[in-house]
mmJSON file of the N, C-alpha and C atoms, coordinates in Angstrom:
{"data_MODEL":{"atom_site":{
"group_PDB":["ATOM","ATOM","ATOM","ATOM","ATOM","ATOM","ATOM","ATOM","ATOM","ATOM","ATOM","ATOM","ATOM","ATOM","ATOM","ATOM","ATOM","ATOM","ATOM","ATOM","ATOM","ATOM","ATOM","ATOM","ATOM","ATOM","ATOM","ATOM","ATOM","ATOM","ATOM","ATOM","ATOM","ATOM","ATOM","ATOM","ATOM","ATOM","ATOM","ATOM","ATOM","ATOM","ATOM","ATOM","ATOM","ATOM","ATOM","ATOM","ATOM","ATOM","ATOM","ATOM","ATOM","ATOM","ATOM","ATOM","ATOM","ATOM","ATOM","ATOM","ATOM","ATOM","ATOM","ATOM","ATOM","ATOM","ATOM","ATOM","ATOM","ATOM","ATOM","ATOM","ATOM","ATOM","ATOM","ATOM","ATOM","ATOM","ATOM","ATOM","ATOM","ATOM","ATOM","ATOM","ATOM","ATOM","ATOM","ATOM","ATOM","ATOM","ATOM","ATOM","ATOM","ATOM","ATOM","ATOM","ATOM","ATOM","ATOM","ATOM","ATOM","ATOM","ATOM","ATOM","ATOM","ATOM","ATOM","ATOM","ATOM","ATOM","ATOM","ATOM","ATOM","ATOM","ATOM","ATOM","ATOM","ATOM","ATOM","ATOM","ATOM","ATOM","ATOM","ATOM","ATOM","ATOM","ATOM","ATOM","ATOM","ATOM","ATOM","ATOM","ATOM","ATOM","ATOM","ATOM","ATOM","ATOM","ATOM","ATOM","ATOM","ATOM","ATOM","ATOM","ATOM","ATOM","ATOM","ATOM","ATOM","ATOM","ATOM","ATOM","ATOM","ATOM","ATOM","ATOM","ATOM","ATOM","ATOM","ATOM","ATOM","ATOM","ATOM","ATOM","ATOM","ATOM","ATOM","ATOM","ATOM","ATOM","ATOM","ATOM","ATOM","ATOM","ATOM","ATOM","ATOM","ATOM","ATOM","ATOM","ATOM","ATOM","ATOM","ATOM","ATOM","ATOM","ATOM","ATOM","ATOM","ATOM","ATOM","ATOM","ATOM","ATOM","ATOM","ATOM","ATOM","ATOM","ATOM","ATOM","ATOM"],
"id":[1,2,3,4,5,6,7,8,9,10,11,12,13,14,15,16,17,18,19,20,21,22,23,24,25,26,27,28,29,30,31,32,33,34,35,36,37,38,39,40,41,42,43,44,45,46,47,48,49,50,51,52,53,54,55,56,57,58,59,60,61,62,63,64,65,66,67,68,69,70,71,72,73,74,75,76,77,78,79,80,81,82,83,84,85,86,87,88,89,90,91,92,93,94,95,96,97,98,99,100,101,102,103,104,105,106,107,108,109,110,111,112,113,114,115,116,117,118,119,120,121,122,123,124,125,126,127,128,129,130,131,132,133,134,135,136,137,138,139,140,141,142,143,144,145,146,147,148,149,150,151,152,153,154,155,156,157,158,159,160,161,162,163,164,165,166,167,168,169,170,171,172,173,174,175,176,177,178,179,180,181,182,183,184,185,186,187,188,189,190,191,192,193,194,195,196,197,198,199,200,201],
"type_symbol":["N","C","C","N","C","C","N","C","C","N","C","C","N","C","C","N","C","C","N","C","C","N","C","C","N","C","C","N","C","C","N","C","C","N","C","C","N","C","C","N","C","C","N","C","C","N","C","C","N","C","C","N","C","C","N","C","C","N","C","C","N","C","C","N","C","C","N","C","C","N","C","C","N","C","C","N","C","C","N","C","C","N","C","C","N","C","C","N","C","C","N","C","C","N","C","C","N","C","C","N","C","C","N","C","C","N","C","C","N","C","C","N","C","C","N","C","C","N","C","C","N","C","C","N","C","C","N","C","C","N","C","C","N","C","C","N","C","C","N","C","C","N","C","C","N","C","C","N","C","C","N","C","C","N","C","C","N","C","C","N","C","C","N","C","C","N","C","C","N","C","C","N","C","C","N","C","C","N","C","C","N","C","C","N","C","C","N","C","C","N","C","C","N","C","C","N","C","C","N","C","C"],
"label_atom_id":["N","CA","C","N","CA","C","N","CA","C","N","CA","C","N","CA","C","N","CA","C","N","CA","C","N","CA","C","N","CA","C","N","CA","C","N","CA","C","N","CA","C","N","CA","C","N","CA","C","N","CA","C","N","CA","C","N","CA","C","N","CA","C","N","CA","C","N","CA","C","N","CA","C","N","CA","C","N","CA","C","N","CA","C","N","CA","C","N","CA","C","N","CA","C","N","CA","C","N","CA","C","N","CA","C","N","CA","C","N","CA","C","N","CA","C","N","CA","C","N","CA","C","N","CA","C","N","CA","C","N","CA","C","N","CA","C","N","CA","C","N","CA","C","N","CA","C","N","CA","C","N","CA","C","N","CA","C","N","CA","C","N","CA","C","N","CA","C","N","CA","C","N","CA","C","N","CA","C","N","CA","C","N","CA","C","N","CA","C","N","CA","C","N","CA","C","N","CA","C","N","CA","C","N","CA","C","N","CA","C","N","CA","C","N","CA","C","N","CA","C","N","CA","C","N","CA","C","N","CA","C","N","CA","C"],
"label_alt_id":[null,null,null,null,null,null,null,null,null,null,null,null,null,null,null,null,null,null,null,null,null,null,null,null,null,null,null,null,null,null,null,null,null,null,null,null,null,null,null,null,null,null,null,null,null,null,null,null,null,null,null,null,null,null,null,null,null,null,null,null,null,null,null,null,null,null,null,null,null,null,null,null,null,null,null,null,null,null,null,null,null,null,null,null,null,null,null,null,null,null,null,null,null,null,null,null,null,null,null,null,null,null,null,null,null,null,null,null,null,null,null,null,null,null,null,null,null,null,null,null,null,null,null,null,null,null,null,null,null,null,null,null,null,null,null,null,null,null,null,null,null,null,null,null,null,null,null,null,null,null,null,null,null,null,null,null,null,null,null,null,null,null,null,null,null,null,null,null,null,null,null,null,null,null,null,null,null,null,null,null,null,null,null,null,null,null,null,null,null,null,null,null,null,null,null,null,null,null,null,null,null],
"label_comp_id":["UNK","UNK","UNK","UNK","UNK","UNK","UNK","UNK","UNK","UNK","UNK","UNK","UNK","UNK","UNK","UNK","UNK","UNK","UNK","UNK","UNK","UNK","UNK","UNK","UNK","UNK","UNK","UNK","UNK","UNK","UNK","UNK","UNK","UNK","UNK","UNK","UNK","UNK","UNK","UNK","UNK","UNK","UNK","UNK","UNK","UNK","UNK","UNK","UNK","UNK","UNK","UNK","UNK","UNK","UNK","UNK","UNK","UNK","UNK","UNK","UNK","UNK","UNK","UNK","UNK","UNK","UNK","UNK","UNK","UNK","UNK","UNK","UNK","UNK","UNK","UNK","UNK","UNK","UNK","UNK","UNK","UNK","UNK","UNK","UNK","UNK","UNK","UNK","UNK","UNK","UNK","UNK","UNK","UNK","UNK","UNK","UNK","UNK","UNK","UNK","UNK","UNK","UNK","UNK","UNK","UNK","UNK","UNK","UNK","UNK","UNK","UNK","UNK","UNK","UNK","UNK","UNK","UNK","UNK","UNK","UNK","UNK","UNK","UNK","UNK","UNK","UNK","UNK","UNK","UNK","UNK","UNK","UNK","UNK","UNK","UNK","UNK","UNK","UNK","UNK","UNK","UNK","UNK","UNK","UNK","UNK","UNK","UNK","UNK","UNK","UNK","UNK","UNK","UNK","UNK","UNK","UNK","UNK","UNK","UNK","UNK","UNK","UNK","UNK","UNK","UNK","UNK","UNK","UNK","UNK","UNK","UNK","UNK","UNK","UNK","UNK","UNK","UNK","UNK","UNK","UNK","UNK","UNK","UNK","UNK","UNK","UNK","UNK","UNK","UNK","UNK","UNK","UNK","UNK","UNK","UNK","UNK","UNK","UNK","UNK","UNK"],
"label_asym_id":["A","A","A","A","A","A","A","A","A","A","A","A","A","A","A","A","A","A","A","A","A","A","A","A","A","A","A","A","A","A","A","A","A","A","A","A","A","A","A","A","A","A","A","A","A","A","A","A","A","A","A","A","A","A","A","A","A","A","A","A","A","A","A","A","A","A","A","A","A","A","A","A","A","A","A","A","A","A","A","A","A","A","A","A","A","A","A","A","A","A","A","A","A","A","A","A","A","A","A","A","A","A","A","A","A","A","A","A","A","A","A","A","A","A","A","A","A","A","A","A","A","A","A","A","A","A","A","A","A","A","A","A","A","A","A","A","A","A","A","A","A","A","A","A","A","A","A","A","A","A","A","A","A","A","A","A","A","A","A","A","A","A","A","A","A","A","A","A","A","A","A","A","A","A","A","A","A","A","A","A","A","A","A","A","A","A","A","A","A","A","A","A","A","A","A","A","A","A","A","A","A"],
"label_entity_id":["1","1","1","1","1","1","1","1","1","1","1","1","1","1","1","1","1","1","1","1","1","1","1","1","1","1","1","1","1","1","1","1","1","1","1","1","1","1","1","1","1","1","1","1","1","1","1","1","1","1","1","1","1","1","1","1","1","1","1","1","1","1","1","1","1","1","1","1","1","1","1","1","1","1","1","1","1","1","1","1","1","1","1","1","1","1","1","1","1","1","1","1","1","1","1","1","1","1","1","1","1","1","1","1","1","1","1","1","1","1","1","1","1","1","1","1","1","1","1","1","1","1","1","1","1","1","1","1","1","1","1","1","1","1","1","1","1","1","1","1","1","1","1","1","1","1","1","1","1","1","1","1","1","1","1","1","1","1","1","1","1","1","1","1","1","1","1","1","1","1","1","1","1","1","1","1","1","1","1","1","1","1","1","1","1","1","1","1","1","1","1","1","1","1","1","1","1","1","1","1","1"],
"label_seq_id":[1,1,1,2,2,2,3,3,3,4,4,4,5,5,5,6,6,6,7,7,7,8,8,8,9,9,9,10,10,10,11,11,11,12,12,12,13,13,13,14,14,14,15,15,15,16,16,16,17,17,17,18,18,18,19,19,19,20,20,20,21,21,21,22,22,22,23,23,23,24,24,24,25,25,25,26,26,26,27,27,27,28,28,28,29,29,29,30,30,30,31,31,31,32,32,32,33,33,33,34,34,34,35,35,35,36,36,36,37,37,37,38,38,38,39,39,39,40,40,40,41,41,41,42,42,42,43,43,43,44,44,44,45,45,45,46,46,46,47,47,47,48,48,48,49,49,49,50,50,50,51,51,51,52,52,52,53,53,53,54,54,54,55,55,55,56,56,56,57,57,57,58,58,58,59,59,59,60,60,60,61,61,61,62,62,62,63,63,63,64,64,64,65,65,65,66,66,66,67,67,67],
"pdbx_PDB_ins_code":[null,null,null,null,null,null,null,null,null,null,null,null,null,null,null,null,null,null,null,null,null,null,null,null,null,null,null,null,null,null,null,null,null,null,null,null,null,null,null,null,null,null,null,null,null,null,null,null,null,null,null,null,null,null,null,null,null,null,null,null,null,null,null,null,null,null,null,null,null,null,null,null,null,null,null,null,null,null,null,null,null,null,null,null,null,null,null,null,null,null,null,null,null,null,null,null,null,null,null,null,null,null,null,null,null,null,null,null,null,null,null,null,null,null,null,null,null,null,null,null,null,null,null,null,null,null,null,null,null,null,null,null,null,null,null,null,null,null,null,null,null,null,null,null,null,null,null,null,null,null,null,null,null,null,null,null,null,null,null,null,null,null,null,null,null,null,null,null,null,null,null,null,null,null,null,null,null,null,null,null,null,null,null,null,null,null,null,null,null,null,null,null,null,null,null,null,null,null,null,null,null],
"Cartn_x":[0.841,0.0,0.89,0.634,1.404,0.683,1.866,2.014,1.479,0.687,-0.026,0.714,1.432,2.222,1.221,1.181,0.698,0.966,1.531,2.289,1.539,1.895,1.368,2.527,2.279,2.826,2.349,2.92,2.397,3.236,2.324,3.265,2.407,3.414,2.929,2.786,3.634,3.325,1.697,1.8,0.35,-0.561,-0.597,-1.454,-2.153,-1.524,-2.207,-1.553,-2.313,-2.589,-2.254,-1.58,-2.402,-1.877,-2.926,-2.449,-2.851,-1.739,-1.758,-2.035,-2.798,-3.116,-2.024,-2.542,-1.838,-1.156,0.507,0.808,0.29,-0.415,-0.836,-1.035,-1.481,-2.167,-2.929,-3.99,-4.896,-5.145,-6.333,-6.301,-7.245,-7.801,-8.088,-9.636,-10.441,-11.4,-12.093,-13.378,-14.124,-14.756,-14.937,-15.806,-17.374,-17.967,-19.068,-18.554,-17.213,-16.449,-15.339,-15.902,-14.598,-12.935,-12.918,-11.37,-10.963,-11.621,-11.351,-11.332,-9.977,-10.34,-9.612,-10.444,-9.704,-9.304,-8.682,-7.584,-7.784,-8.573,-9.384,-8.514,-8.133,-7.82,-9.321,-9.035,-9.418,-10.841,-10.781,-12.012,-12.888,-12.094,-12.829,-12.324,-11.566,-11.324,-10.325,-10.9,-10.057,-8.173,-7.594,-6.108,-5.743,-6.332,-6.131,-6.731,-6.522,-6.921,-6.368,-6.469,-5.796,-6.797,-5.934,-7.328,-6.206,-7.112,-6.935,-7.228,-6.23,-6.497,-6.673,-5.477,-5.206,-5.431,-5.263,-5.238,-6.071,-7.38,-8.176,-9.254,-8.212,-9.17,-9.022,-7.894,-7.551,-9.248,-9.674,-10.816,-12.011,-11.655,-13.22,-12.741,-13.688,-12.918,-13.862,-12.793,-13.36,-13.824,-15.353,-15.733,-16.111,-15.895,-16.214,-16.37,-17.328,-17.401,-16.786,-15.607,-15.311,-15.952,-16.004,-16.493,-15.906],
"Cartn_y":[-1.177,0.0,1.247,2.1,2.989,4.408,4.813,6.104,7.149,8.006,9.485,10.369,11.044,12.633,13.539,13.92,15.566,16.352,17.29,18.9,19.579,20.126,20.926,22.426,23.333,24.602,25.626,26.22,27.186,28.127,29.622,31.272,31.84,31.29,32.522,34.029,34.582,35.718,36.09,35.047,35.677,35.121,33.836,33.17,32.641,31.545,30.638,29.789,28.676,26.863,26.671,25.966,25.364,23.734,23.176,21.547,20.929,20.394,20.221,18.462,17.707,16.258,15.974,16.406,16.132,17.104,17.093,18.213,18.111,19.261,19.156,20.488,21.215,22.341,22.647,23.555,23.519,24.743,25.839,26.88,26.879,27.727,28.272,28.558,28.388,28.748,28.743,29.5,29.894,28.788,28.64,27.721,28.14,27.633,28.136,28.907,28.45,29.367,30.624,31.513,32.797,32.355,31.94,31.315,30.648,29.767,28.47,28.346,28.465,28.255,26.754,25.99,24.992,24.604,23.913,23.707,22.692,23.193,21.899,22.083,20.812,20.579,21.07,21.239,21.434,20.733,19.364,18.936,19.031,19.876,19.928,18.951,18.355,16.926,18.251,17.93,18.508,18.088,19.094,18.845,19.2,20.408,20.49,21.653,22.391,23.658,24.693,25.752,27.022,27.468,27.561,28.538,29.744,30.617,32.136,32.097,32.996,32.902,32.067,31.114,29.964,30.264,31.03,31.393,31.148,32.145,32.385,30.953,29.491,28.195,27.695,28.189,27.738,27.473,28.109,27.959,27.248,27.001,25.661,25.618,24.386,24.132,24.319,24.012,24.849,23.75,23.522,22.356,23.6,22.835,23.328,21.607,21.992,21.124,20.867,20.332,20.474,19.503,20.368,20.142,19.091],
"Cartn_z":[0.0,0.0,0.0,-1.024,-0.909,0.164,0.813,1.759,1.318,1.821,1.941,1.866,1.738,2.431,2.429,3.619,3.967,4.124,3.667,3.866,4.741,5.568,7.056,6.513,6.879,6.737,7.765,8.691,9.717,9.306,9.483,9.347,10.375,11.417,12.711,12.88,12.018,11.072,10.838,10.341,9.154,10.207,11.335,11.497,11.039,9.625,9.091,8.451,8.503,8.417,7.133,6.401,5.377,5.13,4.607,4.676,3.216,2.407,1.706,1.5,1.278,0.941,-0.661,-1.545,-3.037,-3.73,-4.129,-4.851,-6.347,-6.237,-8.358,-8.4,-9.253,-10.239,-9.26,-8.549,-8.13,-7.922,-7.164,-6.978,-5.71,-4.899,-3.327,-3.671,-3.361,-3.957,-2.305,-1.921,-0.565,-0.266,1.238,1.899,2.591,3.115,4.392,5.197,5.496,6.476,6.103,6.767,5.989,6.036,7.413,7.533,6.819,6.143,5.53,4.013,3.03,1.758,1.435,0.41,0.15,-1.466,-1.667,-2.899,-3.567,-4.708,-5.875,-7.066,-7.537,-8.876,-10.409,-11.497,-12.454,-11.993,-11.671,-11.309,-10.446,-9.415,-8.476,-7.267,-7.381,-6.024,-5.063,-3.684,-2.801,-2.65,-2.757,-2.797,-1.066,0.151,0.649,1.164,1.807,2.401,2.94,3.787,4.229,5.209,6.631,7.536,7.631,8.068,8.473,9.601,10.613,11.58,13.015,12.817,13.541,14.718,15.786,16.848,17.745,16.65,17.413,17.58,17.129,17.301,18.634,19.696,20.84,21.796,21.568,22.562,22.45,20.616,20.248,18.665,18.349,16.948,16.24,15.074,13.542,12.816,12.42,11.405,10.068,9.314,7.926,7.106,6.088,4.672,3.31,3.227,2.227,0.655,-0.234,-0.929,-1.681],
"occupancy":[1.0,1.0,1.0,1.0,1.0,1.0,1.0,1.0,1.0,1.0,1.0,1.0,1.0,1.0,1.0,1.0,1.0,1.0,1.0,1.0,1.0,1.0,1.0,1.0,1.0,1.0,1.0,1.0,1.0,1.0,1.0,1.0,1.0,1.0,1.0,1.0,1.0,1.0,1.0,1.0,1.0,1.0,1.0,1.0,1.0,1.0,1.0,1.0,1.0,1.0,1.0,1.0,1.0,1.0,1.0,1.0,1.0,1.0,1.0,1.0,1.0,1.0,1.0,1.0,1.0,1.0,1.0,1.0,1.0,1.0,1.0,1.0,1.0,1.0,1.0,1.0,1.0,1.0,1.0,1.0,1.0,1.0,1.0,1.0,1.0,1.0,1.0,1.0,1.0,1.0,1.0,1.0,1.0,1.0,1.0,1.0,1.0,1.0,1.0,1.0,1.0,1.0,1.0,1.0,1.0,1.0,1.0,1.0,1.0,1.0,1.0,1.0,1.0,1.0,1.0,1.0,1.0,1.0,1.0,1.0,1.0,1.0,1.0,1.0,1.0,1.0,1.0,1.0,1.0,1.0,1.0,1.0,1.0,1.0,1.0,1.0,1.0,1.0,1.0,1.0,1.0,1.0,1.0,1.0,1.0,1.0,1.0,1.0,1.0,1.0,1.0,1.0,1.0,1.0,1.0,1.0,1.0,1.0,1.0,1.0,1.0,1.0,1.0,1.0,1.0,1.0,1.0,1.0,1.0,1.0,1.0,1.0,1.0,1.0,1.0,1.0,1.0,1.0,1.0,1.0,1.0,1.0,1.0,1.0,1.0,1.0,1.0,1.0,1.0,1.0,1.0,1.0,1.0,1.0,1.0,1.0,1.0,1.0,1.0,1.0,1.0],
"B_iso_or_equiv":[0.0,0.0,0.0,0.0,0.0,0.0,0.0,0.0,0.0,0.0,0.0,0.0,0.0,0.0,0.0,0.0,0.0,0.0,0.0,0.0,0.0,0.0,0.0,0.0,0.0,0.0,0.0,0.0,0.0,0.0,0.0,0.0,0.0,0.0,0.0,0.0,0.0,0.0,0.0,0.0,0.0,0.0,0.0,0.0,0.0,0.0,0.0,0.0,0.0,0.0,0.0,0.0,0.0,0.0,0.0,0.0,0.0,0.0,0.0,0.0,0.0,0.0,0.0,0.0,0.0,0.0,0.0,0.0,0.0,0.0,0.0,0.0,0.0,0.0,0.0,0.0,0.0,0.0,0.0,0.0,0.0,0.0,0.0,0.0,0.0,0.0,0.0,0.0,0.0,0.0,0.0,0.0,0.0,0.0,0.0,0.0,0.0,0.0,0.0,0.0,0.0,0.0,0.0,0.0,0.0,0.0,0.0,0.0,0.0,0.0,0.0,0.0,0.0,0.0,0.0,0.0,0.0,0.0,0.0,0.0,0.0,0.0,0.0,0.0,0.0,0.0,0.0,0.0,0.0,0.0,0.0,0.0,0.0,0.0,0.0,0.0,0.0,0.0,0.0,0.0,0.0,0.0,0.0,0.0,0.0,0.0,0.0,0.0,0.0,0.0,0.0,0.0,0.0,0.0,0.0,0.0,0.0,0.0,0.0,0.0,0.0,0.0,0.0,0.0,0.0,0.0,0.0,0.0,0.0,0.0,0.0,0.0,0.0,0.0,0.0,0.0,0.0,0.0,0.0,0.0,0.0,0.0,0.0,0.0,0.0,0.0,0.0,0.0,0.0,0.0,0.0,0.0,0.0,0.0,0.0,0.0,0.0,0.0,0.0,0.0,0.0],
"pdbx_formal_charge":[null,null,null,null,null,null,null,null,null,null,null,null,null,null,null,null,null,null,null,null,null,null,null,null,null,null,null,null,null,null,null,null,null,null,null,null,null,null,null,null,null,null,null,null,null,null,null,null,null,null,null,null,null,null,null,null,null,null,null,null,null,null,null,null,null,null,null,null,null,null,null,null,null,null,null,null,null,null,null,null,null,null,null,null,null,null,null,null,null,null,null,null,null,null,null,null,null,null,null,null,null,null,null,null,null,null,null,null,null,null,null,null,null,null,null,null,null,null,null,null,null,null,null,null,null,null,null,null,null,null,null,null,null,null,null,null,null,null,null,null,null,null,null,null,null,null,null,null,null,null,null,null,null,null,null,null,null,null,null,null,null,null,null,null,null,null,null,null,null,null,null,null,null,null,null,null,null,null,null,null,null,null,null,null,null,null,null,null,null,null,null,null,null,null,null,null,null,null,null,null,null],
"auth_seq_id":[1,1,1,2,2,2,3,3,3,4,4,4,5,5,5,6,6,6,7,7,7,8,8,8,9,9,9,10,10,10,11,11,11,12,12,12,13,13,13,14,14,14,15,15,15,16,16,16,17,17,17,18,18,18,19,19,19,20,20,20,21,21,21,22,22,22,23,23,23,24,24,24,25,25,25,26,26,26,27,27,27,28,28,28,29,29,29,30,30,30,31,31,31,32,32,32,33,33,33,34,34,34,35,35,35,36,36,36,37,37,37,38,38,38,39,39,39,40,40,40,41,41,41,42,42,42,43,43,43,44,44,44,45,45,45,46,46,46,47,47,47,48,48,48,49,49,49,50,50,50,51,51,51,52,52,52,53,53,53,54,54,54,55,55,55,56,56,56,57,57,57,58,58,58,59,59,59,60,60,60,61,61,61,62,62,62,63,63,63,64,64,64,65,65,65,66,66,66,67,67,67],
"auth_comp_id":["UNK","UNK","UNK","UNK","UNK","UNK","UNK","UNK","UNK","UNK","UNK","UNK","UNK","UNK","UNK","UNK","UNK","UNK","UNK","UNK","UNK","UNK","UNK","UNK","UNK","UNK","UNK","UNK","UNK","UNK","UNK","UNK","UNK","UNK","UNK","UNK","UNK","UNK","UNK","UNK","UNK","UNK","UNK","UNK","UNK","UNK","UNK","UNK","UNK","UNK","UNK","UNK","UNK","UNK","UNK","UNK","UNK","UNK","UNK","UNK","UNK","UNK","UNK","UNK","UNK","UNK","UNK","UNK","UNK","UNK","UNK","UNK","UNK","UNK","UNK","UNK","UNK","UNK","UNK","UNK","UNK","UNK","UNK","UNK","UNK","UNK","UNK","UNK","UNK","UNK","UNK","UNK","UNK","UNK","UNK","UNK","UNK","UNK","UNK","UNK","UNK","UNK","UNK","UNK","UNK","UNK","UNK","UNK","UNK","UNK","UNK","UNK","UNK","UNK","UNK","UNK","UNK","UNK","UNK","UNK","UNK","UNK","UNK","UNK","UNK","UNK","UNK","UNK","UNK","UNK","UNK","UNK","UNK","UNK","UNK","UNK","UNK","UNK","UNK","UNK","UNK","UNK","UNK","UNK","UNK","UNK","UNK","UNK","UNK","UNK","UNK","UNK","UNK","UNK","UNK","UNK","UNK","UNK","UNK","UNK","UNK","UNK","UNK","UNK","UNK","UNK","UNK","UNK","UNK","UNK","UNK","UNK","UNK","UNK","UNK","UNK","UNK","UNK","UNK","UNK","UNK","UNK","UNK","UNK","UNK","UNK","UNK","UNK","UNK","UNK","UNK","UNK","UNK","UNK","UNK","UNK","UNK","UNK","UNK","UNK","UNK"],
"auth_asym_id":["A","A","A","A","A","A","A","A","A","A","A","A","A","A","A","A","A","A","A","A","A","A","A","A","A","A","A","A","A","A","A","A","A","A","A","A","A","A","A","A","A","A","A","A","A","A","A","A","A","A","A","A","A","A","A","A","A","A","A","A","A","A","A","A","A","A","A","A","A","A","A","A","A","A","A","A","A","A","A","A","A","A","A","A","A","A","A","A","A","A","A","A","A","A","A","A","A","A","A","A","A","A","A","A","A","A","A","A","A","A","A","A","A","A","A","A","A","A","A","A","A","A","A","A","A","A","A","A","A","A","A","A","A","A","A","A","A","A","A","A","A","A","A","A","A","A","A","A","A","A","A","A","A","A","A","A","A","A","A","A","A","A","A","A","A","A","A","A","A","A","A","A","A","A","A","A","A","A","A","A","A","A","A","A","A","A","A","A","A","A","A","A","A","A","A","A","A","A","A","A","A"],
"auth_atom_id":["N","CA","C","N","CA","C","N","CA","C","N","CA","C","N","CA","C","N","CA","C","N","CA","C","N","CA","C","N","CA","C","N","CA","C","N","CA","C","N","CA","C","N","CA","C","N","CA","C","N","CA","C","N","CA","C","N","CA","C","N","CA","C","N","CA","C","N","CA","C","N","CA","C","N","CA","C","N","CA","C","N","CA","C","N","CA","C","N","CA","C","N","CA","C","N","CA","C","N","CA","C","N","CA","C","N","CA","C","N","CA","C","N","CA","C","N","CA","C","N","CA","C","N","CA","C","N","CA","C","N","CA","C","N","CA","C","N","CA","C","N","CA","C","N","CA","C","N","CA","C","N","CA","C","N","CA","C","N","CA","C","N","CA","C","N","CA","C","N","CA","C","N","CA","C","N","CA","C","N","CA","C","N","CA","C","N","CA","C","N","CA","C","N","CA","C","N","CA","C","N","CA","C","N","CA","C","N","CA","C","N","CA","C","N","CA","C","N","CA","C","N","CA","C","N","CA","C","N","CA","C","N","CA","C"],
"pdbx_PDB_model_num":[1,1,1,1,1,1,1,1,1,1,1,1,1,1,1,1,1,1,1,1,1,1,1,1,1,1,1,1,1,1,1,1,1,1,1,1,1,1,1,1,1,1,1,1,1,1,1,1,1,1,1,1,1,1,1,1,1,1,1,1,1,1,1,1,1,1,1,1,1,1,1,1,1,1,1,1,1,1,1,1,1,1,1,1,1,1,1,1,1,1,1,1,1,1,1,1,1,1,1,1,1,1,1,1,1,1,1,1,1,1,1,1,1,1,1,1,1,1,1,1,1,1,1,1,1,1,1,1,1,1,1,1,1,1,1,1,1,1,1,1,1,1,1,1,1,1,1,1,1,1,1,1,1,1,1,1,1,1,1,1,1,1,1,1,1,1,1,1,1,1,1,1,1,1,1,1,1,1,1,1,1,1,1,1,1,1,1,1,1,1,1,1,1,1,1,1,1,1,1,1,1]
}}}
């Protein structure tokens, strides 16, 4: 069975996330949630995502839907 890689990336700077599942082509496109954009190939299949605003999750968490 072949292995997953997940790219994790933090900029404490900016205060934000982003986690990458598949490297390909893809672009950021909006969620339900303002924080939250995520990263579809041409087709549409989720590649990964980006939150904004990491911080302010310390006190309860963040569900969103990805598409």
């Amino acid at each position: 069975m072949e292995k997953k890689i997940v790219k994790l990336w933090y900029d404490p700077e900016g205060d934000f996330l982003e986690v990458i599942f598949e490297k390909k082509t893809g672009y950021f496109r909006e969620t339900d949630n303002d924080q939250v954009m995520e990263k579809v190939d041409a087709e549409g299949n989720v590649l990964g995502f980006s939150i904004l605003k990491v911080s302010a999750l310390k006190n309860h968490p963040l569900e969103v839907a990805l598409k």
